[in-house]
Each structure stands twice: as C-alpha cells, then as structure tokens.
C-alpha positions as CSV (number, residue, x, y, z in Angstrom):
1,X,102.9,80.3,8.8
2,X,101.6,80.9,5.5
3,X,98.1,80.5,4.3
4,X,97.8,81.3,0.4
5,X,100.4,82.8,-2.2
6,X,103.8,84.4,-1.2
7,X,104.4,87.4,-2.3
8,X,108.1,89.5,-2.4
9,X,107.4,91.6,1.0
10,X,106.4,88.2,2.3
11,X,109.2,86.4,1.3
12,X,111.4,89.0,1.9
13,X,110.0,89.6,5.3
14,X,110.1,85.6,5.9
15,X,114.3,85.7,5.2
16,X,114.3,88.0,7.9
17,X,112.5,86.8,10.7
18,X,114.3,83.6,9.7
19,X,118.0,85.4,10.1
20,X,117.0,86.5,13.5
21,X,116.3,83.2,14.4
22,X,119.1,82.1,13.0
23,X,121.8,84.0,15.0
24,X,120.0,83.5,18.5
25,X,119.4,79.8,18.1
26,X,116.0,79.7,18.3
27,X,114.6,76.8,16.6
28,X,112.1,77.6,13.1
29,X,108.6,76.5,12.5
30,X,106.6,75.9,9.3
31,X,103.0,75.1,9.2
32,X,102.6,75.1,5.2
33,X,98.9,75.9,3.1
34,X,101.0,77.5,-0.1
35,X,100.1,77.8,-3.6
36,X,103.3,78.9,-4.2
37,X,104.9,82.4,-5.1
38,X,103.2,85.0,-7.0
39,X,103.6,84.9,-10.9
40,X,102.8,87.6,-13.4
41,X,104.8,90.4,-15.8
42,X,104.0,93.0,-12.4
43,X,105.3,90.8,-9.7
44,X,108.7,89.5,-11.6
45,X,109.0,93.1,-12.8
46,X,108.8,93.6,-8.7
47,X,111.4,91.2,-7.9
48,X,109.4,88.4,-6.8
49,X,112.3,85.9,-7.9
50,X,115.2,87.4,-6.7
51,X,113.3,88.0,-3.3
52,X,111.7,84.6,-3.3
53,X,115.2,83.3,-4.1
54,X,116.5,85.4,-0.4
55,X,113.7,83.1,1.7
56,X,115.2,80.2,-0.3
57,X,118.5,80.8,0.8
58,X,117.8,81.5,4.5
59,X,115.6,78.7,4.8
60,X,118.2,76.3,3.0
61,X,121.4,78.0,5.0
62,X,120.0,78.5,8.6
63,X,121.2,75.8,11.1
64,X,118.6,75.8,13.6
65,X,116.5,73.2,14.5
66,X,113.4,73.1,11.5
67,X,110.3,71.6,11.5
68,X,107.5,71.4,9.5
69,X,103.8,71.2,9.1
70,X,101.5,70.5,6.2
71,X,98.3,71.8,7.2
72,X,96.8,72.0,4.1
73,X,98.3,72.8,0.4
74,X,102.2,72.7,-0.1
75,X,103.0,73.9,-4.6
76,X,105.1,74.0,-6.1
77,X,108.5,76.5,-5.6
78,X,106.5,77.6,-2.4
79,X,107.5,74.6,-1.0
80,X,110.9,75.0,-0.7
81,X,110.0,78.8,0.4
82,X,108.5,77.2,3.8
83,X,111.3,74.4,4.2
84,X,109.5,71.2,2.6
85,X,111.7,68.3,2.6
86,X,114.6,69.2,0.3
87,X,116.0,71.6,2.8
88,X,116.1,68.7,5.7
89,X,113.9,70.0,8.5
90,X,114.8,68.0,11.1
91,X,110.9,66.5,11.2
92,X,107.9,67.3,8.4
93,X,104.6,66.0,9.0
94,X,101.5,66.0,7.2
95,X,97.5,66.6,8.1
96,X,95.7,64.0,6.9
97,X,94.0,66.9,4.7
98,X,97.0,67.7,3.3
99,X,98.0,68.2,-0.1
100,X,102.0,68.2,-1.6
101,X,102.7,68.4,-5.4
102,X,104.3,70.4,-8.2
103,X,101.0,72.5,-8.8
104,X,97.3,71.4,-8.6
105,X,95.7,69.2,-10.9
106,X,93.1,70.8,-11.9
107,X,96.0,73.7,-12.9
108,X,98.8,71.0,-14.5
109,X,95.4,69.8,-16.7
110,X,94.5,73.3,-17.9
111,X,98.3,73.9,-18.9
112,X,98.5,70.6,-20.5
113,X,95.2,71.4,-22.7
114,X,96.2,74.6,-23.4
115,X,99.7,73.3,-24.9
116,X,98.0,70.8,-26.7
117,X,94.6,73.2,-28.1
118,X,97.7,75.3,-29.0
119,X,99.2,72.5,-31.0
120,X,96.3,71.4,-32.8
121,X,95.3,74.8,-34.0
122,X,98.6,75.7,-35.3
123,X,97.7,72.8,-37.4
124,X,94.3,73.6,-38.2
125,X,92.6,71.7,-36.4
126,X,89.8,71.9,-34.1
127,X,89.3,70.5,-30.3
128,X,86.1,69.5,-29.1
129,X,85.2,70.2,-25.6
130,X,84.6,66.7,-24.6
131,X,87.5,65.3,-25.8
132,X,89.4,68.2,-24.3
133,X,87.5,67.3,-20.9
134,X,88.7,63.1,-21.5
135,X,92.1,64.6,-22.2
136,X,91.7,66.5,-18.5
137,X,90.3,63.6,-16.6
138,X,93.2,61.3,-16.2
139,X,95.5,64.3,-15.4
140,X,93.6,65.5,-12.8
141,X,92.7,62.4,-11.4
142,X,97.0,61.4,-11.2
143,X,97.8,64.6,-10.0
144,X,94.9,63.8,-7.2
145,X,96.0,60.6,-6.1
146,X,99.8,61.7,-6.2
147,X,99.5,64.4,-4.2
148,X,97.5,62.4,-1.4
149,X,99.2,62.6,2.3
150,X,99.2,58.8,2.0
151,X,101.0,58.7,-1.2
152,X,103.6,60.8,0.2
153,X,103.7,59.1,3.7
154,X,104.1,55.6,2.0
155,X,107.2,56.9,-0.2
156,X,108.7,58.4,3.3
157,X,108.4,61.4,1.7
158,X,107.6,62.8,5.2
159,X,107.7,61.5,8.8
160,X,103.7,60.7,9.2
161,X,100.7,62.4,9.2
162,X,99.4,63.2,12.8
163,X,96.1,64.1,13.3
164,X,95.4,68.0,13.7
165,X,94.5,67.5,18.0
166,X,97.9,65.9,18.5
167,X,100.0,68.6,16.4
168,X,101.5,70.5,20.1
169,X,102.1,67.0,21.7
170,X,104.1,65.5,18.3
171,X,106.0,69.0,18.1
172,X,106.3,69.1,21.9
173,X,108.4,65.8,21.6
174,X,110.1,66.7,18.1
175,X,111.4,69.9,19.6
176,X,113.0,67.5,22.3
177,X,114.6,65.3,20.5
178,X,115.9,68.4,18.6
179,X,117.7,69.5,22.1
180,X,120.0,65.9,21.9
181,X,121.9,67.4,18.9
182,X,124.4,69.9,18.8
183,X,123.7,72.7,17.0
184,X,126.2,74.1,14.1
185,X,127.1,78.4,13.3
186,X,124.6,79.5,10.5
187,X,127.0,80.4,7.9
188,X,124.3,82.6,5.2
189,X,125.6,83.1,2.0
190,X,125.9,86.8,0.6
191,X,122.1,87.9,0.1
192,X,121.2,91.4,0.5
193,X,118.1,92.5,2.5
C-alpha cells in the first residue's frame, strides 16, 4: 500500500518485496492513493527514474496472481508503479471515492496556464487573472469529471467499484477465482537491486 508520493527507497524497496513474492508464489496486493513518483533536480539526481523504472519492471514481469485497489488517488506514472490496469492484475477495483487520471486537475490547469502566460508574455502581452481563471475552469472541471470512478467503471476501465465494507469479502472471492488458474515461472528481466 501506498498513501502519497513514491519516492526511490520506496520504489526500490516495493521491487523487492515484490521479487520475494514472486519466487514463492504468493499472490500481490495493491491498494493505490498515489500522486505519483517524486519529481525535482534532487530526486532525479537520486535516481528516482531509474529506481522507479525497477518497481515498473517487477510489477510488469511478476507472474503471480495481482490485484488491485483504488482507495483513493491513482496519477499519473505512479500508477503503473502500483500495478493499475496496463500491467493486467488479474482484478482492479475502485472506491467509490476514488480518483484515476494522468495528474490532477487542478495541477494539468496550472501547467496549461503557465504554458500559455508563458506564451503570451514572450509576446508582450499581458494575462488578466480572470481570464486566466475562465481559461482554468473548463480544465479542471474535464479533468474532474474524467477522472470520476464512474467514468472509469463505464469505459470498463476497471472491474467495479465496491463499496469500502465489502473490500475483504470481493478480494476474499477474487483471490479464489485466482486459485482456478495455473500459475506461470516469473521470468524478471535484468534489473539490479
């Protein structure tokens, strides 16, 4: 479980714990609320990429059962980090306060503005706030609606949102139904710890 922003000794500690469970079979759980992976001049001077990119690769490689649980925020490349959809856990379901999408609104407005003010001033001319704010609005209200368990769930982006009292009982039976399938060897490309 995650709850916030992952960081390289998480990730790398994630790629381990997820190796382990790898080679004794042991099936992998994800309950996702993640911003996403750390950014700034320190961190990718740290390695936050290349170690981000190891949980990447064990999550995307390991052959175990997976499953997957959106309890709250799921961003951007930290997605992928806790095994959102693109690396087929067997099930992935949503709280009905959940949130999935490339980054927040609120964030893909500001970053949008802030390409645009940039724009405008290299011509020389001048934003006022309130149209910057009309420029926001629409932005943040798409991102909203767009990252919206419903959205998602009617897209079969997921397999359904579940309410957070029934979580044990729907991943009580997932886990079961994982048991019917054989499992395959983990085969992990070369990463080094």
């Amino acid at each position: 479980a995650n709850n916030g922003i992952l960081f390289s000794e998480s990730a790398l500690k994630g790629a381990h714990f997820i190796e382990l469970c790898a080679q004794r079979n042991i099936p992998l759980l994800f309950l996702q609320n993640i911003s996403g992976f750390m950014v700034g001049a320190k961190y990718e001077a740290g390695g936050i990429a290349k170690d981000g990119a190891k949980l990447v690769t064990a999550v995307a490689t390991a052959a175990v059962p997976k499953f997957t649980v959106v309890i709250g925020g799921s961003y951007g490349a930290g997605n992928y980090g806790m095994c959102g959809r693109a690396y087929r856990p067997r099930f992935l379901f949503m709280w009905p306060n959940a949130r999935i999408s490339v980054m927040g609104g609120e964030q893909a407005a500001s970053v949008l503005a802030t390409v645009r003010r940039d724009g405008l001033e290299a011509q020389g001319e001048n934003w006022p706030a309130e149209e910057e704010e009309a420029f926001k609005a629409p932005i943040r209200a798409q991102y909203d609606a767009e990252g919206h368990p419903y959205y998602a769930t009617a897209r079969l982006w997921d397999d359904g949102i579940i309410a957070p009292e029934d979580t044990r009982m729907v991943l009580g039976l997932s886990l079961s139904a994982a048991q019917n399938a054989p499992l395959r060897d983990t085969k992990f490309g070369v990463f080094r710890m």
